[in-house]
C-alpha positions as CSV (number, residue, x, y, z in Angstrom):
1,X,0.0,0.0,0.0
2,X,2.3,2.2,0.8
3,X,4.6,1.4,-2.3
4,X,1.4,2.1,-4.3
5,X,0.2,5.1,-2.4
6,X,4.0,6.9,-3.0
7,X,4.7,5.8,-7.3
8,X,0.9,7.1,-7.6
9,X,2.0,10.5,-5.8
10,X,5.1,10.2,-8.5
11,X,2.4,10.3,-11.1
12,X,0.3,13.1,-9.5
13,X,3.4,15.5,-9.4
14,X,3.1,18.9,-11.0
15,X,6.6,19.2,-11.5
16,X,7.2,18.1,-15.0
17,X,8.7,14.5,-15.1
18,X,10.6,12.3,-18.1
19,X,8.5,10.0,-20.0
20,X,10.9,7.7,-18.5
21,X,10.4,8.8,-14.9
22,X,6.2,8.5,-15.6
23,X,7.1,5.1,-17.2
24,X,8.7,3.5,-14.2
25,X,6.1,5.1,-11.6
26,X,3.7,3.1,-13.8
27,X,5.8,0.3,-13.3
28,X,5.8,0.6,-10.0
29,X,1.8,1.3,-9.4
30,X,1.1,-1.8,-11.5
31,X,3.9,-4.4,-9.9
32,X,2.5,-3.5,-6.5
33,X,-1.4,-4.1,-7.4
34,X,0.4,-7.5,-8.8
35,X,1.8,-8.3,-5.6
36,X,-1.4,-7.5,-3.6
37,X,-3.2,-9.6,-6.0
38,X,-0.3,-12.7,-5.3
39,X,-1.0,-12.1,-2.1
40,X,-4.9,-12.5,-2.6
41,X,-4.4,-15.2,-4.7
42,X,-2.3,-17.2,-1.7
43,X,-4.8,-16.4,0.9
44,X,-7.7,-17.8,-1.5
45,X,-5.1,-21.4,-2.3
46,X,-5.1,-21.4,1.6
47,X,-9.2,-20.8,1.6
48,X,-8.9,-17.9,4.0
49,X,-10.1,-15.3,1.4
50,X,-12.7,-15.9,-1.1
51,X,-12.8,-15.5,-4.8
52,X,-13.8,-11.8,-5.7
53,X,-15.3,-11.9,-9.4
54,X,-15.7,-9.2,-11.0
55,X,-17.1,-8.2,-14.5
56,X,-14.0,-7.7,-16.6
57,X,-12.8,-7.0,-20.3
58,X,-10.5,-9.8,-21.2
59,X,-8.8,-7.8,-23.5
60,X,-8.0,-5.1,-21.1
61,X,-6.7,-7.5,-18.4
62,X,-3.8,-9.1,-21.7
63,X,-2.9,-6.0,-22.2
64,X,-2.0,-4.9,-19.0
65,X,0.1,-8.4,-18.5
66,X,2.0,-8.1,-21.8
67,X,5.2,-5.9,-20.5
68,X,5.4,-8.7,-17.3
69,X,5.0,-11.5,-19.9
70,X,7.5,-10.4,-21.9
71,X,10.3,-10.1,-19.6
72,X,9.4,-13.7,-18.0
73,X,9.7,-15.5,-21.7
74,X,12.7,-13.8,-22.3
75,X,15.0,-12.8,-25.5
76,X,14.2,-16.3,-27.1
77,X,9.9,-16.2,-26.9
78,X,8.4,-13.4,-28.3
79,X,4.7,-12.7,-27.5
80,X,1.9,-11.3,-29.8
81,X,-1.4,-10.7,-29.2
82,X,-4.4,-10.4,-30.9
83,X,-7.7,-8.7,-29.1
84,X,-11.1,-9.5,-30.6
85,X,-13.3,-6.4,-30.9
86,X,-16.3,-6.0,-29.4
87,X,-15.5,-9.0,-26.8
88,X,-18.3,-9.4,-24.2
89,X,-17.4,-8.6,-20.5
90,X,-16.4,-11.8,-18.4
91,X,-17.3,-12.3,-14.7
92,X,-14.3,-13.7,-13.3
93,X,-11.3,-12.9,-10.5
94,X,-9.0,-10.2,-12.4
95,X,-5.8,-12.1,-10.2
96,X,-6.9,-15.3,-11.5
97,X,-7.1,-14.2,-14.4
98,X,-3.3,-12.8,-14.4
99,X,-2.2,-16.1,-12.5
100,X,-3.1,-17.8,-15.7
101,X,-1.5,-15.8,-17.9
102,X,1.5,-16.1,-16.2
103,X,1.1,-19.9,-15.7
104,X,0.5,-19.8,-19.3
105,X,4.1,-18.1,-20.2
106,X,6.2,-19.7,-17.9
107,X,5.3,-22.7,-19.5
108,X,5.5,-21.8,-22.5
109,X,8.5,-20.4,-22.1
110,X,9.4,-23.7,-21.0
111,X,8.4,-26.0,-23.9
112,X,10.3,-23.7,-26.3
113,X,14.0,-24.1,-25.2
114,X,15.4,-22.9,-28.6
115,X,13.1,-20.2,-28.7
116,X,9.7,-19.6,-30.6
117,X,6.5,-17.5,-30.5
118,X,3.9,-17.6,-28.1
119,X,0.1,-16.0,-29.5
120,X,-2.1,-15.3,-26.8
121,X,-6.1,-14.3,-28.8
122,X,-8.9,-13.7,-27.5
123,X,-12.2,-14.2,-29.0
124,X,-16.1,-14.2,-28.4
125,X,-17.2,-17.8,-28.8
126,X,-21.0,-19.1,-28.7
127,X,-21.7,-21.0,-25.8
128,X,-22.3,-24.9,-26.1
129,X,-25.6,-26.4,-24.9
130,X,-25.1,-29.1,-22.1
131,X,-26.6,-32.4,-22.9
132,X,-30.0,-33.5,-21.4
133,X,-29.4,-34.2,-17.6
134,X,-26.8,-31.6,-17.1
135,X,-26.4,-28.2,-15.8
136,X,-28.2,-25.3,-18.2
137,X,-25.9,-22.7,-19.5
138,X,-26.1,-19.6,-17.7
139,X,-25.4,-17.1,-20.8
140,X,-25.3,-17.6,-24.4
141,X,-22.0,-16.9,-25.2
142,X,-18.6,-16.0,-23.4
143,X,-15.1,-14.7,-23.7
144,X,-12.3,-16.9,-25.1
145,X,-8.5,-16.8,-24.6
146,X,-6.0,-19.5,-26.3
147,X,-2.3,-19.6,-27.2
């Protein structure tokens, strides 16, 4: 918090700063929020805090995670990313979300020791219809991310 609370301040100043200096502030802001959201995320695989979803643009949440996934895959991996247009909101945990994504690179990074490219897309796909006897689906369609 109090990381946050004092790069956020960095931003506010008046005092004109280098795109460089505004850069790493933002840095800063957003590593912190990651590390309250590890923290959340450990505390929910211990069951002492619940799940939090939220509605959430897909999209929005990649973007965000791109600089972070790029330095964990390395000089060897690059990443890409394509973002569907128009993609419907997703009700989901934002840290969850992120914890994926990361699984997601680090393993990718993993299965390409020589190097290689790792695509993460998102896309609005229509939602399958259980067979008879199971559960109905709750919406007709949903967000969709793949590598």
């Amino acid at each position: 918090m109090v990381i946050n609370g004092n790069a956020s301040l960095l931003l506010l100043n008046d005092q004109p700063n280098s795109s460089e200096i505004s850069d790493r502030s933002q840095q800063i802001v957003e590593a912190a929020e990651r590390a309250a959201n590890l923290t959340r995320q450990l505390l929910m695989f211990s069951r002492k805090q619940v799940i939090q979803p939220i509605r959430l643009d897909l999209n929005e949440v990649v973007a965000r995670m791109t600089k972070l996934l790029q330095r964990i895959l390395g000089e060897d991996v690059s990443l890409a990313s394509n973002y569907a247009a128009g993609l419907p909101a997703i009700l989901a945990d934002t840290g969850m979300i992120e914890q994926i994504l990361l699984n997601l690179a680090v393993n990718s990074r993993d299965a390409m020791p020589h190097g290689g490219q790792l695509i993460i897309t998102t896309a609005p796909r229509p939602w399958r219809r259980n067979p008879p006897g199971k559960i109905p689906a709750p919406r007709p369609d949903y967000a969709f991310g793949s590598r």
